[in-house]
C-alpha positions in Angstrom: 127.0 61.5 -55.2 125.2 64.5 -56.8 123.3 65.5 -60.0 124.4 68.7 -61.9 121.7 71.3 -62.7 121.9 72.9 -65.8 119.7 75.5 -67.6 118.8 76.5 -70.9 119.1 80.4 -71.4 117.0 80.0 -74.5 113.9 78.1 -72.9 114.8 79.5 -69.7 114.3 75.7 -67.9 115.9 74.1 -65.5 117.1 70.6 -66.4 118.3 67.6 -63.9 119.3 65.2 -66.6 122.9 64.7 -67.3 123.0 66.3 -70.7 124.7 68.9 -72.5 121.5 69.8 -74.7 118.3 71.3 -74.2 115.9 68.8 -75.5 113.5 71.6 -76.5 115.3 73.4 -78.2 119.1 71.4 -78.4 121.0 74.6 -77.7 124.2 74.0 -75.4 123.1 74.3 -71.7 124.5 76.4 -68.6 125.9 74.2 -65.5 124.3 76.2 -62.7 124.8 74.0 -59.2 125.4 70.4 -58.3 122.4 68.6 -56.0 123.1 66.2 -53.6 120.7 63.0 -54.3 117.3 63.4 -52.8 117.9 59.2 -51.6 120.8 57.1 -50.6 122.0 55.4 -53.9 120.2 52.1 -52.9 122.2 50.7 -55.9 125.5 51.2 -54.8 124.9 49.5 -51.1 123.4 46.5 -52.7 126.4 46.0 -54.8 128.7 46.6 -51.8 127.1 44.0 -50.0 126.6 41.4 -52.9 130.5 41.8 -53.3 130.9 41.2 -49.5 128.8 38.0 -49.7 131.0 37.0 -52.8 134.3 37.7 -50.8 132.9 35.4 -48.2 131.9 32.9 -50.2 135.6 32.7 -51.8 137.2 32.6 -48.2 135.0 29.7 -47.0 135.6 28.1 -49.7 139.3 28.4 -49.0 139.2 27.6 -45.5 137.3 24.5 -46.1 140.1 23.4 -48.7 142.8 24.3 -45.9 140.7 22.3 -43.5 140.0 19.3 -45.9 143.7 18.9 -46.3 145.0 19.1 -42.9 142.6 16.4 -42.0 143.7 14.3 -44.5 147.7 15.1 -43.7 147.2 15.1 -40.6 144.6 11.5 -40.4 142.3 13.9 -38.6 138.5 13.2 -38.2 136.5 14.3 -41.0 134.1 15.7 -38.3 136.3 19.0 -38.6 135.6 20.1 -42.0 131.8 18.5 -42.4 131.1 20.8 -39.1 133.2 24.1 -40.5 131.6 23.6 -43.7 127.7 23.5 -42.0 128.9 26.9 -39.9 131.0 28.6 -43.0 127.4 27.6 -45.1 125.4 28.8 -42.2 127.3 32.1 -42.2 126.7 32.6 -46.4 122.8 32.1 -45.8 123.0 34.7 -42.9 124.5 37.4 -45.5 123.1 36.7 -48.4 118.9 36.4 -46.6 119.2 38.5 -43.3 122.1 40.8 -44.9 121.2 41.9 -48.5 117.5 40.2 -48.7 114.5 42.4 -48.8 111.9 40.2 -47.1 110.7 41.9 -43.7 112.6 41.2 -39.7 109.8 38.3 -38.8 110.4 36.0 -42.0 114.2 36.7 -42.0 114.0 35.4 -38.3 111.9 32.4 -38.6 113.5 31.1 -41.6 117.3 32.1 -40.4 116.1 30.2 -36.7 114.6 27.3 -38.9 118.3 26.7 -40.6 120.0 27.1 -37.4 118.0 24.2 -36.2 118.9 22.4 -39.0 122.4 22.9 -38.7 122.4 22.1 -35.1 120.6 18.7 -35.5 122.7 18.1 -38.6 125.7 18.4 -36.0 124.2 16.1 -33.8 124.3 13.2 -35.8 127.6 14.0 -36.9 129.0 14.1 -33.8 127.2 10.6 -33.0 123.3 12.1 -31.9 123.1 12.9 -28.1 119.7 14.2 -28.7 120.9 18.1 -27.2 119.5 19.0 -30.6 116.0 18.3 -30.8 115.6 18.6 -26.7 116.8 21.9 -26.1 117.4 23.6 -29.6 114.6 22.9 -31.4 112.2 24.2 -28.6 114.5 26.9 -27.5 114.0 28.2 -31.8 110.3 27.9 -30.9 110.9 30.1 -27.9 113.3 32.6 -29.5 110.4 33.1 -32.7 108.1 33.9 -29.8 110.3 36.3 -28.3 110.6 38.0 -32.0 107.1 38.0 -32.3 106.1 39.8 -29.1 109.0 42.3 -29.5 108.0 43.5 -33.4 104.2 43.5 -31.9 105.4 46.2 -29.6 107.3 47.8 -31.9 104.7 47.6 -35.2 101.7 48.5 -32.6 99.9 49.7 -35.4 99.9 46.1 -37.7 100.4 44.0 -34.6 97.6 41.6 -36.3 99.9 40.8 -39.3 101.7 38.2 -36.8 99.0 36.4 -36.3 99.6 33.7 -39.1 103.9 33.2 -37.8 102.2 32.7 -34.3 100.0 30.0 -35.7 103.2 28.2 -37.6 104.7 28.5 -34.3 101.8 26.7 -31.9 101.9 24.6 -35.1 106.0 23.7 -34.6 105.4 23.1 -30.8 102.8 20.5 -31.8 105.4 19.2 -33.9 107.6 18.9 -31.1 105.3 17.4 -29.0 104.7 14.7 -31.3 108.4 14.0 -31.1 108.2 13.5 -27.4 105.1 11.3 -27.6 107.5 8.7 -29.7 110.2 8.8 -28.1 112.3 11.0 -30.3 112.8 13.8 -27.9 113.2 12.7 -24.2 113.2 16.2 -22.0 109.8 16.9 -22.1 110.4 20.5 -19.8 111.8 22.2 -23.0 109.2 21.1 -25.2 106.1 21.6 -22.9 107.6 25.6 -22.4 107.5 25.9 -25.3 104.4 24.8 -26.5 102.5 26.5 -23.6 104.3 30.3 -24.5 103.6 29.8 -28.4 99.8 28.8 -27.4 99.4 31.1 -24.8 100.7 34.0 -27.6 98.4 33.0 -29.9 95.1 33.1 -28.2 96.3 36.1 -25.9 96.5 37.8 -29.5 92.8 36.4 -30.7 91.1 37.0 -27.7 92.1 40.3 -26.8 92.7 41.4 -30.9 89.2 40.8 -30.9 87.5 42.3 -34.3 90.8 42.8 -35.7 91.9 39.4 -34.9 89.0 37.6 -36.6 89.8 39.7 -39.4 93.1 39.0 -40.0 92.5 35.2 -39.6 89.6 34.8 -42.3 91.6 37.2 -44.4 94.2 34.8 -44.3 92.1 32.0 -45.0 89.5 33.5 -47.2 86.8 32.9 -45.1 
């Protein structure tokens, strides 16, 4: 899209608004060229996106009708559709946060990696609770967070310290998982120990040799 140029013979201005009057002098203005925007029309690529997200939402609501029904013609397990309908609702959050959200690549990771885990444990017990969930994907999130957080430090060398408070929720999740392991709720310990050793390991690699900046960034957080 473009924006027409016109220009006032009278005044002898240029004028960018989409008017066929000078608003000095109201006299009819001259169409000189057409400018292509100076930005991408941010407006039209959020609409095209919040209609994808709609057309989703319409055709997993569908299939999870379809789905509903066959079970029920066909005596199937319920475990079909409750398991579709976690994925299809998975697959809305992805598009509607990652997709069309503004919030920056680390929170759209841990929160999207949060809800994964959820989804995944939420499977488990549906499915009857083998424990695969909280053994090896809860502490292989953990590990995938860490990965992010290394990876956008590289990339973001100049505000590396910003991470600092995600890498403190993370040592704060492998404590978490620890816990789990201590009573009994999570029985593969290798997982959960990796884990907890790479998230801790991040963290004070990133204080100790952050040094100044480090300390900063931690009582700015904390307002100490």
């Amino acid at each position: 899209m473009g924006c027409i140029m016109s220009k006032c013979r009278q005044c002898n201005i240029e004028v960018l608004d989409e008017t066929e009057r000078c608003p000095l002098c109201h006299t009819v203005l001259e169409q000189t060229i057409e400018l292509e925007d100076m930005y991408p029309d941010i407006r039209v690529r959020a609409k095209k996106f919040m209609m994808f997200s709609r057309i989703y939402l319409f055709l997993a609501v569908v299939t999870e009708i379809i789905l509903v029904n066959v079970c029920i013609l066909t005596q199937m397990q319920s475990l079909v559709y409750i398991i579709s309908g976690l994925i299809l609702f998975y697959g809305y959050i992805v598009i509607r946060y990652a997709i069309i959200g503004k919030s920056g690549y680390m929170a759209k990771t841990v929160v999207l990696t949060i809800m994964a885990i959820i989804v995944l444990v939420a499977v488990d017990f549906i499915v009857g609770y083998h424990g695969w969930s909280v053994n090896y994907a809860f502490p292989s999130g953990i590990l995938l967070i860490d990965i992010g957080i290394m990876v956008l430090m590289v990339i973001n060398r100049k505000n590396w310290q910003s991470y600092i408070m995600v890498q403190l929720f993370m040592v704060l999740c492998s404590i978490a998982a620890l816990i789990l392991y201590m009573v009994g709720i999570v029985t593969d310990s290798i997982m959960i120990v990796v884990s907890f050793n790479v998230s801790v390991i991040l963290f004070l690699g990133t204080v100790i040799i952050g040094g100044r900046r480090a300390r900063v960034e931690i009582q700015r957080r904390f307002h100490i």
